[in-house]
PLY file of the C-alpha trace (Angstrom):
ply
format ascii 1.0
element vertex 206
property float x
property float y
property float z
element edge 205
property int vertex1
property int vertex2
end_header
-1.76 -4.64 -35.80
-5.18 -6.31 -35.64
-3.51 -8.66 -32.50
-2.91 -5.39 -30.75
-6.16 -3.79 -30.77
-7.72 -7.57 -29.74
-5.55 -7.64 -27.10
-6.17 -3.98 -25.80
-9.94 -4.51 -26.11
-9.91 -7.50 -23.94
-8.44 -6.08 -21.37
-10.61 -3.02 -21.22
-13.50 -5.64 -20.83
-12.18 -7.30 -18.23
-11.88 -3.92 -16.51
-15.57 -3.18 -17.62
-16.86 -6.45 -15.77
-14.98 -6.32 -12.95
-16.03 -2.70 -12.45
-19.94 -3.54 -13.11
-19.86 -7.01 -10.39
-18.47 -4.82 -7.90
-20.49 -1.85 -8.46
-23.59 -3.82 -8.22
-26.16 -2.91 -5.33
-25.66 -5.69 -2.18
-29.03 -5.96 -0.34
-28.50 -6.89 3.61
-26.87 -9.92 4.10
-27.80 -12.18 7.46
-24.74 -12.62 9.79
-23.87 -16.16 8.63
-23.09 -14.80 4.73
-20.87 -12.37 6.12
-17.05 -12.23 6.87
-16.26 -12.00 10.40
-15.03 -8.47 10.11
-18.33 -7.28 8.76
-20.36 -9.60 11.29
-18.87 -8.02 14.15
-20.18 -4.68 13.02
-23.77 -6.20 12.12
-23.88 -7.37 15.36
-22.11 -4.03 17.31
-24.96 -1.72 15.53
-27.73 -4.53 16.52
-26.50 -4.75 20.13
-26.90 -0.26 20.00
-30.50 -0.79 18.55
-31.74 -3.26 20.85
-30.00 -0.68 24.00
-31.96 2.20 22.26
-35.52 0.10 21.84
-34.83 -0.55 25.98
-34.19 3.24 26.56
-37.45 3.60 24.76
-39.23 1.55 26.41
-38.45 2.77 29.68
-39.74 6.23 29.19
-43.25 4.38 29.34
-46.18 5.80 27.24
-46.13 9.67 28.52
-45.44 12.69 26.89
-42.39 11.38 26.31
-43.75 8.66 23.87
-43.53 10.43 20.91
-39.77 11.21 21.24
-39.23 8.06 22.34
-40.94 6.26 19.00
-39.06 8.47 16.85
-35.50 7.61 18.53
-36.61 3.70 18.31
-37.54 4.36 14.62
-34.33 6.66 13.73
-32.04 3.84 14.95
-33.03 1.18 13.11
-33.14 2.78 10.09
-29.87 3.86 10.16
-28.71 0.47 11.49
-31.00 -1.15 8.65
-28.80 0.79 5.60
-25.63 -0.19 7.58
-26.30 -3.85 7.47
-27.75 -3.70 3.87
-24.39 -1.50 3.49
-22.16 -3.97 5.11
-22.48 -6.70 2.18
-21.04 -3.83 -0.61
-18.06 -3.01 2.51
-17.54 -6.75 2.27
-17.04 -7.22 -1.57
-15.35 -3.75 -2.08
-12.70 -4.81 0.84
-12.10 -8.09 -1.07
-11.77 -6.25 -4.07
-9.02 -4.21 -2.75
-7.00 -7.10 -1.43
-6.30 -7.41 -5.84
-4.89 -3.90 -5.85
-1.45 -5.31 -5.18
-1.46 -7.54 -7.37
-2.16 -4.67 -10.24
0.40 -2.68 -9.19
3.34 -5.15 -9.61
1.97 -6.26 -13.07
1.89 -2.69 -13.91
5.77 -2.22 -13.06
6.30 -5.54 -14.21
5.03 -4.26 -17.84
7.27 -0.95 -17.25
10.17 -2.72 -16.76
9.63 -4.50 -19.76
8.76 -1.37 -21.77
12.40 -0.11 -20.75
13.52 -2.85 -22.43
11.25 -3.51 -25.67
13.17 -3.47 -28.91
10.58 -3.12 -31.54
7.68 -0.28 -31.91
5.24 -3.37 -31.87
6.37 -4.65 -28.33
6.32 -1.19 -26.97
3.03 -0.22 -28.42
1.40 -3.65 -26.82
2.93 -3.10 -23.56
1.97 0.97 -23.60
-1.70 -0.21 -23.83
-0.98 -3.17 -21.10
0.30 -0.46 -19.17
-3.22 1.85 -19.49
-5.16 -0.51 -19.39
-3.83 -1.86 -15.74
-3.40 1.83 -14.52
-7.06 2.93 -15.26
-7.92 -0.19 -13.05
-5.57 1.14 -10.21
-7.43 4.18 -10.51
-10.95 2.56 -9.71
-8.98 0.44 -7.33
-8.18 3.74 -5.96
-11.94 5.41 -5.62
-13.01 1.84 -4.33
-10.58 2.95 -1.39
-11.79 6.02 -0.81
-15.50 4.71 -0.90
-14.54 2.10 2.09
-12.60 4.83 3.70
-15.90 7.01 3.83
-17.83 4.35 4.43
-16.01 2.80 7.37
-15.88 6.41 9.18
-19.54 6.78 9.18
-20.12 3.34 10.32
-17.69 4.43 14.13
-19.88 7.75 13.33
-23.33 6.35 13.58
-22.09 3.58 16.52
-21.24 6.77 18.52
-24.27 8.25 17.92
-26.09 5.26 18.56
-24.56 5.36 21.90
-25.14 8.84 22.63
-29.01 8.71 21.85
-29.32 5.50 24.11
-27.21 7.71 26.68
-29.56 10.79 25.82
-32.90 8.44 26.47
-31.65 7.21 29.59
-31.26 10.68 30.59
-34.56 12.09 29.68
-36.06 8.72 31.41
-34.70 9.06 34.78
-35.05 12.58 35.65
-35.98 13.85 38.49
-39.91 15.05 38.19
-39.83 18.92 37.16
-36.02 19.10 36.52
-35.19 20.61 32.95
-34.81 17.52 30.21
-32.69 18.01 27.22
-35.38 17.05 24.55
-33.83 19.02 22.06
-30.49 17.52 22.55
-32.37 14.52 21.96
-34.20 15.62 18.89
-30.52 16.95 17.21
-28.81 13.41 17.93
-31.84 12.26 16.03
-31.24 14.69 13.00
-28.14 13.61 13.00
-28.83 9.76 12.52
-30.74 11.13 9.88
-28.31 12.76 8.05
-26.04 9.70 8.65
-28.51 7.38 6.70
-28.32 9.64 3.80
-24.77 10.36 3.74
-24.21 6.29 3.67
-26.67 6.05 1.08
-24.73 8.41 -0.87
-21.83 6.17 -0.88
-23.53 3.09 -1.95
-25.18 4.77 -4.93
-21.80 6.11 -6.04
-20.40 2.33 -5.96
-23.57 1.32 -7.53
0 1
1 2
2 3
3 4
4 5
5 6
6 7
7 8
8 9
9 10
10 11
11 12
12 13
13 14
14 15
15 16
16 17
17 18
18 19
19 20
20 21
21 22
22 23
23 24
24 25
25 26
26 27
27 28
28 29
29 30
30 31
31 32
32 33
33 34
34 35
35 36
36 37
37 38
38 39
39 40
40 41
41 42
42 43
43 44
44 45
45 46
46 47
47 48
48 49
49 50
50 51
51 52
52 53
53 54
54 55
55 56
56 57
57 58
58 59
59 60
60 61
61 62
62 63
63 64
64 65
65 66
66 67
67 68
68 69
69 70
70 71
71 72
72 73
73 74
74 75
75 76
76 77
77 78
78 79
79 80
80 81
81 82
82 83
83 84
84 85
85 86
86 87
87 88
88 89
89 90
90 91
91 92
92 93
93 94
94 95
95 96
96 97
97 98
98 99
99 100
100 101
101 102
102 103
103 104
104 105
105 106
106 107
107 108
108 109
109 110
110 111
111 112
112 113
113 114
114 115
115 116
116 117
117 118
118 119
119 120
120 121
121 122
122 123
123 124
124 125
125 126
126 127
127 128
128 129
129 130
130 131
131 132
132 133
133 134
134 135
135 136
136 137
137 138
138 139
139 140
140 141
141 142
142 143
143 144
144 145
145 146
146 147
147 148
148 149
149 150
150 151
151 152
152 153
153 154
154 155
155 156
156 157
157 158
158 159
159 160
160 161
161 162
162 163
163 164
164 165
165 166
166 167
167 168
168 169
169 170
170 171
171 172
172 173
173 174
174 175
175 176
176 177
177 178
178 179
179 180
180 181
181 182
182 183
183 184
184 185
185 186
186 187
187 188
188 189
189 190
190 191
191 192
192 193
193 194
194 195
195 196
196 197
197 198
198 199
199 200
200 201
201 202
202 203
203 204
204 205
């Protein structure tokens, strides 16, 4: 039975190294080294920055200043993980597009279990059979990473938006009408929170 534990053992490494090159931590990729999925989002949460650095700018160097700073700063940290995050979205989606392929070699193996003959051809294809399923199951969590990861991505655009839309706001006021600073100052929490929650996800891929 030595053949069968060789056999079973090989597999699981294969699982173990395809688990460990996918689970490695992406740093930001330019636009060129990206797929054209992901590079339309690099360039959607650049386009927001560069809107928000404007609405900064426009509120000149008042009492408003500081605010204004802060907003400039908040955005492109939070666009700064996203494009660092964008290179991991890229590899875990192409990761995925294997899933497929796992799950007919897994029934495959099943419907030659139903037919095995001997103990020895069923006990090889039983441990075929685990060892494909417990990569469907990180196949699985992969899914539910990019899942996460793609909501807060629309998340932080429309945030994004709303701060430029906030800064625009505060900027053209009328002189002594109220201004919604702290409306401002919560969208900013916000992005803040964003940053970590994305963060969150990478580590647990990493």
């Amino acid at each position: 039975m030595e053949w069968v534990i060789i056999i079973l053992l090989v597999l699981l490494a294969v699982v173990a190294l395809l688990a460990i090159s996918m689970r490695r931590p992406q740093p930001a990729a330019a636009a060129e080294d990206l797929a054209p999925e992901e590079r339309s989002i690099q360039r959607r949460l650049a386009r927001r920055q560069r809107e928000i650095d404007e609405a900064a700018r426009t509120m000149g160097k008042g009492t408003m200043a500081p605010i204004a700073t802060q907003a400039s700063e908040s955005s492109r940290e939070i666009v700064a993980t996203l494009a660092a995050a964008l290179s991991q979205r890229q590899t875990v989606r192409r990761a995925l597009l294997s899933k497929s392929m796992f799950e007919r070699d897994v029934q495959a193996l099943r419907d030659r279990l139903a037919n095995a003959t001997t103990d020895g051809e069923r006990q090889v294809l039983q441990g075929a059979i685990t060892a494909k399923s417990m990569e469907l199951d990180h196949y699985d969590a992969l899914a539910q990473s990019l899942s996460r990861m793609d909501a807060m991505i629309a998340e932080a655009e429309a945030s994004l938006t709303e701060t430029r839309a906030r800064l625009m706001a505060v900027s053209t006021a009328a002189a002594g009408s109220e201004l919604d600073v702290d409306g401002l100052r919560a969208n900013l929490n916000h992005l803040g929170a964003l940053r970590a929650s994305v963060d969150e996800v990478q580590i647990s891929l990493s």
